[in-house]
N, C-alpha and C positions, 0 to 999 in steps of 0.2 A: 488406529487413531486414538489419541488419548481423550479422555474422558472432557467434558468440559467443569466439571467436577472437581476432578484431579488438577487440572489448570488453571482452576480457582483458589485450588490450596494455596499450590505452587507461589502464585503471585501474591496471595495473602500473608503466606511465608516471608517471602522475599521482597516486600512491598520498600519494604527500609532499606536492606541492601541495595537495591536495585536502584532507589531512590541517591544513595550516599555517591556509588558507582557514577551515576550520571552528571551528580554534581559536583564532584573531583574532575572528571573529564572537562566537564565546561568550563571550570575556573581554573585549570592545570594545563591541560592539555589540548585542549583545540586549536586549531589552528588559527591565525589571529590575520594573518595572508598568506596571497598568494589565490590559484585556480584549489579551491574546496569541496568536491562531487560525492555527495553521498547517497548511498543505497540504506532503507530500509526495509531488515530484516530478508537477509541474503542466507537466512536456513544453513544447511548442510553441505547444499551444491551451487550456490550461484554468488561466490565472493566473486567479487571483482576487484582485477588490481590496478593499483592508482587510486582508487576510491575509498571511504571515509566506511567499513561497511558495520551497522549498528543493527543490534539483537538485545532481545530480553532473553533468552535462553543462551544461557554460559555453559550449560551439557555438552551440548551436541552442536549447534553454529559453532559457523568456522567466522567471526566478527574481529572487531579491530575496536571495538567499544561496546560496553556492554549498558546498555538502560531500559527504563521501561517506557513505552510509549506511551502509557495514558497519562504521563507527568509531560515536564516541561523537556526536551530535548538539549543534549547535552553540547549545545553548542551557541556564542555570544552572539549577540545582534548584530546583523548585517554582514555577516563570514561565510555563508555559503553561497555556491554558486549555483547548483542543481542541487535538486532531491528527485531521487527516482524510488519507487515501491509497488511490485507487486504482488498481489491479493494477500493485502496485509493488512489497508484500512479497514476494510468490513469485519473487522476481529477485534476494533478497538473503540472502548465502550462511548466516549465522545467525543465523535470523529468530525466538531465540529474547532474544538479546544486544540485538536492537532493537525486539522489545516491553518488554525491562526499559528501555531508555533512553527511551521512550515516558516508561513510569512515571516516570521520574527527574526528568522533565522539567515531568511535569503539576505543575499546584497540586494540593492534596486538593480534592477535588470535580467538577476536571478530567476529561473525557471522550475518546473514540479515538472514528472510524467508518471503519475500515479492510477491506478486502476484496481478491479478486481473481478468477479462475477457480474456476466452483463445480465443486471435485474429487466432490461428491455425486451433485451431474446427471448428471456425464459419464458416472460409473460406472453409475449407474441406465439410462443412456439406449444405451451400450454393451449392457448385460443386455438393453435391450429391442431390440439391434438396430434403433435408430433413426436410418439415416443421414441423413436430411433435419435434423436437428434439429444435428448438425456444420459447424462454418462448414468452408471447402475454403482456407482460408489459414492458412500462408503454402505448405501443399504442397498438391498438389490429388489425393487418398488414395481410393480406389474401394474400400475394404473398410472394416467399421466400425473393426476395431481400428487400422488404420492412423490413419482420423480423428480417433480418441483421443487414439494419440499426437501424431499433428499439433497439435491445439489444445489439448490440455492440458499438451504439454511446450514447444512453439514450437520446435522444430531444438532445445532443449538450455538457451534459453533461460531455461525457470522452471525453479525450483530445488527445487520445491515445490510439492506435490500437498497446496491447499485445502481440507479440508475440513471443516466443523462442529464437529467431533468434539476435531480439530486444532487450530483456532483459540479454542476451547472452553479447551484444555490448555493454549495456550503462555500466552494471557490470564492467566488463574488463575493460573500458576506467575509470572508476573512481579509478581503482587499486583492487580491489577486486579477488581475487583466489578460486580455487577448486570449476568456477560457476558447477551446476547442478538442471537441473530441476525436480520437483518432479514428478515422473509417476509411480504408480498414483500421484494424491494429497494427500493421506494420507500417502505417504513415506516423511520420514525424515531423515537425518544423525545424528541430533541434537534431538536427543527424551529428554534428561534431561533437556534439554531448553523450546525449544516447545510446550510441552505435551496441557501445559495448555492451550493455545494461539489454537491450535490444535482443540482440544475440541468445537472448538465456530466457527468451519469452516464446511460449509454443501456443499456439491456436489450429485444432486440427481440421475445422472449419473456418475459413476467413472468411465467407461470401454469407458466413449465418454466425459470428463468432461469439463464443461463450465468455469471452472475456471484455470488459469494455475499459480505456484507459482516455485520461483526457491531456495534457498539457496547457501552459498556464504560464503567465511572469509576473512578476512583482513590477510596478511600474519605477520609473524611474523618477517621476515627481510625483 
């Protein structure tokens, strides 16, 4: 795992670029219509095709646009259809600025299925003194609370402690309707959207799941 450190350079570094990147896209090349589905931050393994798929690392992602998330997204008001992402938000510093830029972005009608670390589990499954049910990466933690921190912060990693309640809040306040979490994870309202995006999401417990995602629309008045 890279350092959070080293990840701060990085975007320190490349705060400008990353910045210019995004703003070329938006005013150059977005898409202006038509069906608009994008994925953020789709890593090394989970591009999807047909979809719009945006990254701040130009290394190693395999993207179709490269920007930084804690700016404005690189795409005009009212042009997207979906946005899907996950365990992406909890890494991004205010993850309150980039659900309204979500909204900014959607048409009206337009939908989110975003998620990341279920901050609900963990706390329940800590109360229940459950260590088997903690993954032992990226540190390998012999008490429960250790393993809380471990997989629910990552070394420092997430920024953000997921949970329902939360995601619930930040939704709403950026104007978004009909929030709902998905219980399980592999319920959707939006299956002709999804499917694909769907497909590249693993939970190796459903019935206790470490991941929580919710969906969501922009209304249409």
């Amino acid at each position: 795992m890279i350092s959070r450190e080293l990840k701060s350079s990085f975007y320190l570094f490349m705060s400008i670029p990353l910045s210019i990147s995004g703003w070329v896209y938006r005013v150059f090349l977005s898409p202006r219509q038509g069906t608009v589905k994008v994925q953020l931050g789709p890593g090394q393994q989970n591009y999807l095709v047909g979809w719009i798929n945006v990254d701040a690392n130009f290394i190693t992602a395999k993207a179709d646009c490269i920007s930084d998330f804690r700016r404005k997204l690189p795409f005009r008001d009212n042009t997207v259809d979906a946005f899907y992402s996950f365990h992406v938000i909890e890494h991004i510093p205010d993850i309150c600025f980039h659900f309204r830029e979500m909204f900014r972005c959607l048409k009206p009608g337009g939908v989110i299925r975003v998620g990341g670390p279920n901050g609900d589990m963990h706390i329940k499954k800590f109360i229940e003194g459950d260590l088997e049910w903690f993954s032992i990466w990226p540190d390998q933690r012999a008490s429960v609370g250790g393993r809380l921190s471990n997989t629910l912060m990552m070394r420092g990693e997430h920024l953000h402690i997921l949970t329902a309640s939360f995601l619930n809040e930040v939704s709403d306040n950026a104007g978004f309707r009909e929030i709902r979490i998905c219980h399980p994870v592999s319920e959707t309202g939006f299956s002709e959207v999804f499917a694909p995006a769907m497909a590249t999401e693993s939970e190796n417990t459903p019935a206790t799941p470490h991941s929580l995602l919710i969906e969501a629309i922009k209304p249409t008045i």
